[in-house]
N, C-alpha and C positions, 0 to 999 in steps of 0.2 A: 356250513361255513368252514374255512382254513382249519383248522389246529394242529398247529405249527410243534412238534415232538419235539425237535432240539431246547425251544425256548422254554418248552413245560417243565423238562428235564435239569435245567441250567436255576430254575426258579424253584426246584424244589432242596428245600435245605437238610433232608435225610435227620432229622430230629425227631423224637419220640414215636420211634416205628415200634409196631408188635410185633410180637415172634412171629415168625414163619409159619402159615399156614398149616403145612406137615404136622409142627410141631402143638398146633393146637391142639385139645381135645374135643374131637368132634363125637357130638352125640349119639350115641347108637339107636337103633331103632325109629331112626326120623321119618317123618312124613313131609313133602314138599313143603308144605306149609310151615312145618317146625323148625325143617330146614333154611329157608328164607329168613324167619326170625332170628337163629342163630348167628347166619351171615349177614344181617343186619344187625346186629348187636355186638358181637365178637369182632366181625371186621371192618377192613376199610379198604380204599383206594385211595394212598399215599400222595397219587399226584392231580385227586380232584379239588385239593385248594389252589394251586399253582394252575391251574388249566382254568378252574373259573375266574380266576382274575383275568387270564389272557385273554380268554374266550366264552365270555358271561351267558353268552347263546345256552351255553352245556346246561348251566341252571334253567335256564327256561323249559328245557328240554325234560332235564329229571323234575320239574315243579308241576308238570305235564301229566309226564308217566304216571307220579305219586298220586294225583289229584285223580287217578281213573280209580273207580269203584273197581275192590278185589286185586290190587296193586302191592303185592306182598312184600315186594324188593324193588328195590329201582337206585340204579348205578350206574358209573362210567365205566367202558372197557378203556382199559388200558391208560393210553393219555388222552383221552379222551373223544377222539374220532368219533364214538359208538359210546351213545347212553342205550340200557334193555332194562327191561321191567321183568317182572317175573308174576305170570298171574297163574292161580290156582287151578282153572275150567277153561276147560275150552271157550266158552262162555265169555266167561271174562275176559280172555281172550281177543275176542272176537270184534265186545263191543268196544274195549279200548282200542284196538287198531282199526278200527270203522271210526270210532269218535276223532282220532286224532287224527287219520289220515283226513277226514273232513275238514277240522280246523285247522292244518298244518298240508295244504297240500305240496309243497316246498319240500317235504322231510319226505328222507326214504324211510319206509316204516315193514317190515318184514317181519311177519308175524311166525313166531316159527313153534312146534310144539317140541315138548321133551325128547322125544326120539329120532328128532331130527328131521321128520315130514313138515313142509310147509305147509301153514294153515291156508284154505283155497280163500 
């Protein structure tokens, strides 16, 4: 569906942001998994209130992601064009973008792996 960048942007009120990623302290020694915690925890995407109110679809989308077994992370990119999950296994992987490409034939759904190979 649309999601319109300007009106995301115009509706977000730039109030109680956190430091600057750089500036966090990111954990040494992480493992994918430890890592997705983190950045579920530590972080955020500033303009995923102002984008679900425009555009409520985005919820559906990350209610989706979350609800797939082995679903470590699950976000909006940016303002929200692109929600991605973040699964552990190839596996998991696999079968959340088989389960949802099934339910959600409508959604482009591009399964990609760490290193940047597409999952076939």
């Amino acid at each position: 569906v649309p999601c319109p960048t300007g009106p995301i942007f115009q509706a977000y009120d730039r109030t109680d942001t956190p430091k600057a990623l750089e500036a966090l302290d990111i954990p040494p020694g992480r493992t994918a998994g430890s890592l997705a915690n983190w950045l579920g925890t530590k972080t955020r995407n500033d303009l995923e209130a102002p984008a679900l109110k425009l555009v409520p679809e985005i919820g559906d989308a990350l209610e989706a992601l979350r609800a797939r077994p082995g679903c470590a992370l699950a976000r909006m990119s940016g303002s929200g064009a692109t929600c991605f999950g973040v699964f552990p296994t190839r596996h998991d992987l696999k079968t959340a973008s088989d389960a949802l490409k099934s339910a959600h034939p409508d959604w482009w759904i591009a399964p990609t792996l760490l290193n940047g190979t597409r999952q076939p």
